[in-house]
C-alpha positions as CSV (number, residue, x, y, z in Angstrom):
1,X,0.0,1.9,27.4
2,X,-3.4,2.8,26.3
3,X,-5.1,-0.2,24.2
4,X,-5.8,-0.4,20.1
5,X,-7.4,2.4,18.8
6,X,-9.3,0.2,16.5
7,X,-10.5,-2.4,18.9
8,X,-14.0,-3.0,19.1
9,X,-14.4,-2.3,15.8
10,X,-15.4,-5.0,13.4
11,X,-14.7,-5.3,9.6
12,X,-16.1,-7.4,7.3
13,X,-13.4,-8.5,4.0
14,X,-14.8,-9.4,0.7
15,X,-11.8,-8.8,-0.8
16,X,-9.2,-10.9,-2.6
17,X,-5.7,-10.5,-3.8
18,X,-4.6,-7.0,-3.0
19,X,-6.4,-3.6,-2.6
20,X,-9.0,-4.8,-0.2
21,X,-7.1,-7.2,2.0
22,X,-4.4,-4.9,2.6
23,X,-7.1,-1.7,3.5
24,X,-8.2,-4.3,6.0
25,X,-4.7,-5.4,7.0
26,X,-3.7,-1.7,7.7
27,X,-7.2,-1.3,10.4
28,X,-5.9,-5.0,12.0
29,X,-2.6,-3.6,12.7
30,X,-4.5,-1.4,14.8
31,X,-6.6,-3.4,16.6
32,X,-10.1,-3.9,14.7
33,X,-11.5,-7.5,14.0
34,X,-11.0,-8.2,10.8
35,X,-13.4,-11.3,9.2
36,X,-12.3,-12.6,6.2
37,X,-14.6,-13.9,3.8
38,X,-12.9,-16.4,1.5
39,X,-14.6,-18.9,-0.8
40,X,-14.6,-22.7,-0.3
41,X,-11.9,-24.6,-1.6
42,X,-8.4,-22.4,-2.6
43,X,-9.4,-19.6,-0.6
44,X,-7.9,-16.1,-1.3
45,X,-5.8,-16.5,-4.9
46,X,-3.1,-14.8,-3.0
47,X,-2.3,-17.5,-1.0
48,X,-1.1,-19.3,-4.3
49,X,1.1,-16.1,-5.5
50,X,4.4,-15.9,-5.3
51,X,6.9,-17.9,-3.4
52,X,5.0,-21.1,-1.4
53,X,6.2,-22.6,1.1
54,X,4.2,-26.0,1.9
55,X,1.6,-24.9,-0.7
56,X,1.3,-21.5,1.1
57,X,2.4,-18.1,-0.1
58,X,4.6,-16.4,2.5
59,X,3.5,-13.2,1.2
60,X,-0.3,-14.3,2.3
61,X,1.7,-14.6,5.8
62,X,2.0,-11.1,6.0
63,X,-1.0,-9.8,4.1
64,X,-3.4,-11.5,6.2
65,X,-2.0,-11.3,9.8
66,X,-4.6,-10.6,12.3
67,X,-7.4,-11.5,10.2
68,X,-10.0,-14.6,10.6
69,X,-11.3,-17.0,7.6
70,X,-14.5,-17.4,7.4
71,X,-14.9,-20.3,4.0
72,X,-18.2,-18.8,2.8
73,X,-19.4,-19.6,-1.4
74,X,-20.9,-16.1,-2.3
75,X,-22.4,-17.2,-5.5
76,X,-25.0,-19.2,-3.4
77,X,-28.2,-17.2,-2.4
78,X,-27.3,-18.8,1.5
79,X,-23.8,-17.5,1.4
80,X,-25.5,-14.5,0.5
81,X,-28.0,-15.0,3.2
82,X,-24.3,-15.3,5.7
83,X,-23.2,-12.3,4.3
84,X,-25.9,-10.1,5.1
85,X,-26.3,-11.5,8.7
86,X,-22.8,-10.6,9.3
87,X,-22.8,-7.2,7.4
88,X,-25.9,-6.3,10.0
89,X,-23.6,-6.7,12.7
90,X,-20.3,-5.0,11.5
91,X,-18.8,-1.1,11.7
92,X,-17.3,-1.9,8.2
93,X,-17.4,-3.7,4.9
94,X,-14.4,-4.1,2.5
95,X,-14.9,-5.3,-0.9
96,X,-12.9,-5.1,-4.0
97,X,-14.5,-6.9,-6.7
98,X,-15.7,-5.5,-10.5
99,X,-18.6,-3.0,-9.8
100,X,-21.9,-4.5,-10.0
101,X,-20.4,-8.0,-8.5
102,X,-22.1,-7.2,-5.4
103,X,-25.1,-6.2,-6.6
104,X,-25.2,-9.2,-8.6
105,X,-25.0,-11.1,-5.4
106,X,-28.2,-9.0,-3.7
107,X,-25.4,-6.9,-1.6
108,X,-25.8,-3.9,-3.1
109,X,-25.1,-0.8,-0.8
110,X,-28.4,-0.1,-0.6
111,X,-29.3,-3.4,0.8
112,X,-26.7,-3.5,3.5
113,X,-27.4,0.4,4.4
114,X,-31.0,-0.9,5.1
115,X,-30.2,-3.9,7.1
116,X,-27.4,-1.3,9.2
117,X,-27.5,2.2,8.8
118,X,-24.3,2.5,10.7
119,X,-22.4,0.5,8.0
120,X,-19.4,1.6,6.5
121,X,-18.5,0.3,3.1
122,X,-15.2,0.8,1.1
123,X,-15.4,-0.1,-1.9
124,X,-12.3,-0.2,-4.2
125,X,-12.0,-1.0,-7.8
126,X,-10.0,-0.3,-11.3
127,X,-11.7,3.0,-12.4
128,X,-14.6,3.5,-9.5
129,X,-17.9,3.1,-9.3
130,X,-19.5,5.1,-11.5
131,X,-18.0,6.5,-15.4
132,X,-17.7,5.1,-18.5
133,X,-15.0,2.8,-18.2
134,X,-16.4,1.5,-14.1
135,X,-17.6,-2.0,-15.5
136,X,-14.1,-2.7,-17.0
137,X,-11.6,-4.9,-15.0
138,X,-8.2,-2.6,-13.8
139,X,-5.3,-4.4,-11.9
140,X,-2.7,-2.4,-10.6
141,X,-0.5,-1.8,-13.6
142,X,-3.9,-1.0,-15.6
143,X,-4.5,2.0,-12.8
144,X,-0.7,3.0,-12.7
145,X,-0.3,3.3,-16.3
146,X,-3.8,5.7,-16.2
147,X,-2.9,7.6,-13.3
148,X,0.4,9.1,-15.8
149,X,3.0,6.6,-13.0
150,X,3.6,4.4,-16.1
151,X,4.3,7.3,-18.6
152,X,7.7,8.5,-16.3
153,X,8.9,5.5,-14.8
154,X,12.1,4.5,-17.0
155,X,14.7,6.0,-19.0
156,X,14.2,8.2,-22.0
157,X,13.4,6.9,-25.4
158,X,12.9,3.4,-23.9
159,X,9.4,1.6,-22.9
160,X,7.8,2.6,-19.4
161,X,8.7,0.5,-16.6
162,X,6.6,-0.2,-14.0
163,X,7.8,-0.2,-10.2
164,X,8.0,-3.6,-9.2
165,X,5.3,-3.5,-6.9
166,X,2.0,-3.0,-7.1
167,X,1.7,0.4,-5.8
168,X,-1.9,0.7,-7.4
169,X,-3.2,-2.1,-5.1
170,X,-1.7,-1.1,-1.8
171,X,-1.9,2.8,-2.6
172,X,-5.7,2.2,-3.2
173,X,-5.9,0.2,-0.1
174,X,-4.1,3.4,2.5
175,X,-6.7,5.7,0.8
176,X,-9.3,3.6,1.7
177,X,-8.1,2.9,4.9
178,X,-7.3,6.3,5.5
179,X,-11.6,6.6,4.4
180,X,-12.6,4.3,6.7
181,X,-11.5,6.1,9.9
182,X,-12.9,9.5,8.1
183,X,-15.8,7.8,8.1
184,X,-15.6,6.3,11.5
185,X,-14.9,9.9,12.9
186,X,-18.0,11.4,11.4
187,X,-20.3,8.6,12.3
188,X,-19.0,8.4,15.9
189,X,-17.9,11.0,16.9
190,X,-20.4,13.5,14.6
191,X,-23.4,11.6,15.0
192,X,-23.5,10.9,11.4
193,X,-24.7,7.4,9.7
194,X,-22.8,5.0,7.5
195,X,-21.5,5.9,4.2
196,X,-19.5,4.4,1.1
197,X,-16.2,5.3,0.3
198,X,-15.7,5.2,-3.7
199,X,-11.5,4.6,-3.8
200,X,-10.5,4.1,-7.4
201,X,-6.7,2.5,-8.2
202,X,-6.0,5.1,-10.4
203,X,-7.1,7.9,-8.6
204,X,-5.1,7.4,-5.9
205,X,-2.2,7.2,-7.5
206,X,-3.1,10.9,-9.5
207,X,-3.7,11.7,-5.9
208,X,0.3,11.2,-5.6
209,X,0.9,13.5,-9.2
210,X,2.6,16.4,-7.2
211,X,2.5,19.2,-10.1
212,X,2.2,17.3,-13.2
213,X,-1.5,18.4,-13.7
214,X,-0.8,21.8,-12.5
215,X,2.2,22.1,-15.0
216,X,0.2,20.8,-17.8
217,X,-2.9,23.5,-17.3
218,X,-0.8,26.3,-17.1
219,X,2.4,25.7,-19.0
220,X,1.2,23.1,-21.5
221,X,4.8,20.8,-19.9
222,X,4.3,17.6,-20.6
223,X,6.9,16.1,-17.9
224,X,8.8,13.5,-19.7
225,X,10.5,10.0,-18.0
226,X,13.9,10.9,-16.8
227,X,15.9,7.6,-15.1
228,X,17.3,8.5,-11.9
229,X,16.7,12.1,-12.1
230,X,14.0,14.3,-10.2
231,X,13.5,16.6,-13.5
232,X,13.6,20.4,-12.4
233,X,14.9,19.6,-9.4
234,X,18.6,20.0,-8.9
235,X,21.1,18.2,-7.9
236,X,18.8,15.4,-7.2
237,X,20.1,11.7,-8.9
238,X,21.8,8.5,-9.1
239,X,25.2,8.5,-9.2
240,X,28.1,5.9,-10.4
241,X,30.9,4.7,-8.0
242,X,33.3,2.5,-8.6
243,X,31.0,-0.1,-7.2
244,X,27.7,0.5,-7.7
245,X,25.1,3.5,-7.4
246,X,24.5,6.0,-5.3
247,X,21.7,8.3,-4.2
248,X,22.4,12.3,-3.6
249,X,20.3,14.4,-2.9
250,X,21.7,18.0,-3.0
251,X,18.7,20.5,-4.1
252,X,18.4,22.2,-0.8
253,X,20.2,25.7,-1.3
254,X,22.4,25.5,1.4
255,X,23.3,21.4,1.2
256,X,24.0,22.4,-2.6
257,X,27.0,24.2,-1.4
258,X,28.1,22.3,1.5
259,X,27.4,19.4,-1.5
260,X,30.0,21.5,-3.7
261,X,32.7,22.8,-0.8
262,X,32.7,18.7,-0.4
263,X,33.7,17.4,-3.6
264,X,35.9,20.2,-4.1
265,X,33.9,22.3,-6.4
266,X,34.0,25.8,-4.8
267,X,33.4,27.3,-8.3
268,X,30.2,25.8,-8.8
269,X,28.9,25.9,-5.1
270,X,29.3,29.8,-4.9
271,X,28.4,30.5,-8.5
272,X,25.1,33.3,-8.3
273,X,23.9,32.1,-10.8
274,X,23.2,28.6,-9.0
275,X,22.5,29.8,-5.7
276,X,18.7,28.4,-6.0
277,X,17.0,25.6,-7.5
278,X,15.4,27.3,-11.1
279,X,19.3,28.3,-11.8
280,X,20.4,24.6,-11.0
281,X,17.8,23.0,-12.9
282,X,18.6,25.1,-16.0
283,X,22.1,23.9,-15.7
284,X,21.7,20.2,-14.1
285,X,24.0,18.2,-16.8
286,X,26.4,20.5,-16.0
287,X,26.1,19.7,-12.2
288,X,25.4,16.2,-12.4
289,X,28.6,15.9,-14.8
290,X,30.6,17.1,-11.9
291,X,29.3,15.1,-9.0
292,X,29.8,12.1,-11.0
293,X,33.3,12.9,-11.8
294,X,33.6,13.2,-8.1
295,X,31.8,9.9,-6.8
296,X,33.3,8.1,-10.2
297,X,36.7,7.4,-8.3
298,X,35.4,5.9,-5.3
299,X,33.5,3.5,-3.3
300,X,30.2,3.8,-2.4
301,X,31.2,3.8,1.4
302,X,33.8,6.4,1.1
303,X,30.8,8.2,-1.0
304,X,28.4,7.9,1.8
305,X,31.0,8.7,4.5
306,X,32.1,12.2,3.3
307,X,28.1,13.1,2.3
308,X,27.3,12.0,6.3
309,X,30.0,14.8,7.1
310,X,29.2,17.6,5.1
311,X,25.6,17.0,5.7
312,X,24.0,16.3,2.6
313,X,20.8,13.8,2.1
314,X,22.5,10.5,0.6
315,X,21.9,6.7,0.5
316,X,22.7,3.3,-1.0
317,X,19.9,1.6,-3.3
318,X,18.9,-1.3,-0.8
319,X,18.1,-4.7,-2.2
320,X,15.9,-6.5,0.4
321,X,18.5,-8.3,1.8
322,X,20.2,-5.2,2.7
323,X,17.0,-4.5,4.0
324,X,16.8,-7.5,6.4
325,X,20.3,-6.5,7.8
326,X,20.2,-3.1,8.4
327,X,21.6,-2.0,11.7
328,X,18.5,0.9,11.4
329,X,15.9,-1.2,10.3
330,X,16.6,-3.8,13.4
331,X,16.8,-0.5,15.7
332,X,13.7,0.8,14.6
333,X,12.1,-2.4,15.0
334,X,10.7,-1.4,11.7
335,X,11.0,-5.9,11.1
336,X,9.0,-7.8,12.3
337,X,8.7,-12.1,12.9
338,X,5.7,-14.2,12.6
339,X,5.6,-17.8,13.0
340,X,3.4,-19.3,10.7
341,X,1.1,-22.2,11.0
342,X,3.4,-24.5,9.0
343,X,6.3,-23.2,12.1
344,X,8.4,-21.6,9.5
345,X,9.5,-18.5,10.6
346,X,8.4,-15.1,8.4
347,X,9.7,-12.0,8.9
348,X,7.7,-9.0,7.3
349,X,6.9,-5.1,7.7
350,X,6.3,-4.2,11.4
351,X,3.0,-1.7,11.9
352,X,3.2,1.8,10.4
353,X,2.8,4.6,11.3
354,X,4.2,4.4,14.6
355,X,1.9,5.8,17.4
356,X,3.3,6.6,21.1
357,X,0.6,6.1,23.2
358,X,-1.9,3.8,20.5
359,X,0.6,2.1,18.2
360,X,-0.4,-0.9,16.2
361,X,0.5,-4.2,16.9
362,X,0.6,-8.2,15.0
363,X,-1.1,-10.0,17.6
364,X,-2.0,-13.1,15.2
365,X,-0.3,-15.4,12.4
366,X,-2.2,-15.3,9.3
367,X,-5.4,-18.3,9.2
368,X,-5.5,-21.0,7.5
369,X,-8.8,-21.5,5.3
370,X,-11.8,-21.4,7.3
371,X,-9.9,-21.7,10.3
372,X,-12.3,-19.2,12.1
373,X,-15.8,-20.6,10.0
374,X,-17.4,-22.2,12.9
375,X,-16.7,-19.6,15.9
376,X,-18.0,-16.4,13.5
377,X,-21.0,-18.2,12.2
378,X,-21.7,-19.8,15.8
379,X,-21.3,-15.9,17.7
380,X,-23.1,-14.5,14.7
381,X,-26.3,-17.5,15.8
382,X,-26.0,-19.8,13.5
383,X,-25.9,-23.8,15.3
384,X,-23.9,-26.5,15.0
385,X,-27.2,-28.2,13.4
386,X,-27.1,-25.4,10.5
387,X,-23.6,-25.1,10.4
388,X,-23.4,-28.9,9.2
389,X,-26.1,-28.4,6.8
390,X,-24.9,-25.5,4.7
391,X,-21.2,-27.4,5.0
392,X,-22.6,-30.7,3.3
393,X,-24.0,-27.8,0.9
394,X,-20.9,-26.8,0.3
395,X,-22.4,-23.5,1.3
396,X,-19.5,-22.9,4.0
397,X,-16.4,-24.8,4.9
């Protein structure tokens, strides 16, 4: 098996929480050396969110796998002074802070360009980095709710909903991954130079619309929120069981029928008038009264079983702890296990996408802060004479 398509390459964090840290998870995975800058004392916030164990977030565990901390106090011209050293030697820099933090900081683009032309910087924030509103903070659910994801999410006539995740952060962070390599490509293999990549939370999740804009411009359709429903798209829904929910998903022409034929609804399969999806959609309640007549009697497994033999697309909704004990999941290998430092055992997301010849891999348990200070700083030149001095500082740590 060849090695990492990534190694060799080395990226420079600046960011916290989210969006930034999981870009530079994503090029980890893959095999590029990932320094994270964290400041002195608590580190990363996200190593405080969400469920601790020992005073440690287990989601940090996963977020900052195959990464090294590097305790460095960026408000302090020396930090700064780190900063740049490192940035001179690195393929990459990740940041997501407020624009104009950086530049604050005397690490402005232009700055780093000078000191290495080569350098790649990603730069991911609320509304991007340039516009009217660029100087205002945006979390995730700021830049969901902006990007229209907010508007549909929930049922009709009822307050929006928001996913449950922060799908602005880690969106954000796959498109400016996914800007990085570009970027990589054209510098290496083009013979270009370093450039920035400008990834804004809320355009990358408008980049995810499908034809809501398109609709709007031409039709003046406003699509509305809808539940469980995929509005125009038919048969496509939740269903009730006598246990629970279940997902069909019967809007291919053909599966429609076989979909029909199986719950014993001959009239409606091989109706003309419902032979494609714009006669469906006109007629969805209708359809969707019928199936859940159908899967209203009976158990979600007898529901899934006869869908698996007529053929049509259908599923449970998985909770994570059906998650952990899927049969598919565990053949996939799609789970993987990390011990941490504390020994407690975390499993978490394996590496995606899966690559034959170049796939990722989690070579590394998350750090603990500043784990890595002294090694980086000492290959980067600094000795242990300097070291000691910006530590009494409280420069590094």
């Amino acid at each position: 098996m060849a090695g990492q398509i990534l190694a060799g390459i080395r990226v420079l964090e600046l960011g916290q929480l989210i969006a930034g840290p999981f870009a530079a998870k994503t090029l980890a995975d893959f095999g590029a050396q990932v320094v994270k800058i964290e400041p002195p004392g608590q580190g990363d916030p996200l190593r405080k969110w969400r469920l601790l164990h020992e005073g440690t977030s287990v989601w940090w565990e996963a977020q900052s796998r195959n990464k090294q901390s590097v305790c460095v106090d960026l408000r302090q011209p020396e930090g700064q002074d780190i900063v740049r050293q490192l940035a001179a030697e690195a393929d990459v820099l990740i940041e997501n802070f407020r624009p104009g933090t950086l530049e604050k900081w005397g690490l402005s683009w232009e700055t780093l360009h000078a000191l290495n032309p080569r350098l790649i910087m990603l730069r991911i924030s609320g509304y991007g980095q340039t516009g009217p509103k660029a100087r205002e903070p945006g979390f995730a659910a700021i830049g969901e709710a902006m990007a229209g994801l907010r508007y549909l999410n929930g049922e009709p006539g009822r307050a929006p909903v928001r996913a449950g995740l922060s799908l602005g952060d880690t969106i954000a962070g796959l498109h400016g991954a996914l800007g990085v390599l570009l970027a990589l490509y054209q510098r290496d293999a083009r013979g270009g130079q370093g450039q920035v990549i400008d990834a804004a939370l809320y355009e990358s999740l408008f980049n995810l619309s499908e034809s809501l804009l398109p609709e709007y411009s031409v039709f003046g359709a406003v699509r509305e929120p809808a539940g469980a429903s995929l509005p125009g798209i038919a048969p496509s829904n939740a269903y009730p069981c006598r246990d629970g929910y279940v997902l069909i998903a019967g809007n291919g022409d053909a599966i429609y029928t076989r979909l029909m034929a199986r719950i014993g609804r001959d009239d409606l399969g091989r109706d003309p008038d419902l032979a494609h999806n714009d006669g469906r959609a006109r007629r969805v309640a209708e359809i969707d009264q019928a199936i859940g007549a159908w899967t209203g009697e009976r158990a979600i497994d007898a529901v899934l079983q006869a869908m698996r033999e007529a053929d049509v697309p259908s599923g449970r909704i998985y909770s994570v702890a059906d998650i952990a004990h899927d049969p598919h999941y565990q053949a996939r290998g799609a789970i993987t296990r990390l011990e941490a430092v504390s020994g407690i055992a975390v499993d978490m997301p394996a590496v995606f996408p899966c690559l034959s010849a170049n796939p990722g891999a989690v070579r590394e348990r998350a750090p603990t802060l500043g784990e890595h200070t002294d090694a980086v700083l000492e290959a980067a030149g600094l000795s242990a004479a300097q070291r000691e001095a910006l530590r009494a500082r409280g420069v590094i740590a």
